[in-house]
N, C-alpha and C positions, 0 to 999 in steps of 0.2 A: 253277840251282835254281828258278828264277820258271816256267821253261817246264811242269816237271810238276807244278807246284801248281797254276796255269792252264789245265792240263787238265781239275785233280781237280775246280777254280772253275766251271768251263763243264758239267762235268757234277752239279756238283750245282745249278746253273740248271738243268738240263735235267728235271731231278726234277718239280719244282710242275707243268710243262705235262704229264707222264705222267700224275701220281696224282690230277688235277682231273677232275671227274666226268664221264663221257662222256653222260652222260643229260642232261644240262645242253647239248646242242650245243654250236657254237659250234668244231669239229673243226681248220675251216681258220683259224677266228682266231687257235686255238692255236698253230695249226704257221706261223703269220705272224709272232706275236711271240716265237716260239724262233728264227726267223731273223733276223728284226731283230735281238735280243740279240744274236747272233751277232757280226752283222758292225757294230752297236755296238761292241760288246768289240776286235773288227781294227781299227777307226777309233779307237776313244780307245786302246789302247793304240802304233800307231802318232803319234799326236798328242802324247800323254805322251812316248816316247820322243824325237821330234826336237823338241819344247818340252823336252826336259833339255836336251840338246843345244844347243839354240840358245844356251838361259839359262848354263848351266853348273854344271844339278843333277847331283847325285849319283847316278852309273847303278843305285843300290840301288833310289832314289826313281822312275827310268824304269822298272824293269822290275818294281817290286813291286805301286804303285799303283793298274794299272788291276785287274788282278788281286784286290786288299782292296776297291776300291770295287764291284765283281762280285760280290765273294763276301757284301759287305754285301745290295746287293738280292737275292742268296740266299738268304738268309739273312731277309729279310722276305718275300721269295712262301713259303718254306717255313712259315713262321708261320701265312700266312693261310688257303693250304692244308688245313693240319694241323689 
């Protein structure tokens, strides 16, 4: 269930860098810090995941996590955005 909410998470990240002003340049910054995100998001939630593991959390807690704290800085580029 974490797999397609993490999809739905990374694409509304992906929002704020589309609807920011292109007149404002700054083209390739954008398209820099949509990948950094990115592979942010594959690092901590790989990290999350075998820090469950290691510790003995709860695979809820591995696989929800990095997913809610994504969806949190969504959730403020969308604010700032808007």
């Amino acid at each position: 269930l974490s797999g397609p909410f993490s999809i739905m998470v990374m694409m509304a990240l992906a929002v704020p860098f589309v609807f920011a002003s292109s007149r404002a340049g700054g083209v390739g910054l954008r398209l820099l810090a949509g990948i950094a995100l990115g592979l942010a998001f594959f690092v901590v939630s790989r990290i999350v995941a075998y820090f469950g593991l290691l510790h003995g959390l709860p695979p809820v807690i591995g696989a929800w996590l990095p997913s809610l704290l994504f969806l949190g800085a969504a959730v403020l580029l969308l604010r700032r955005v808007g």
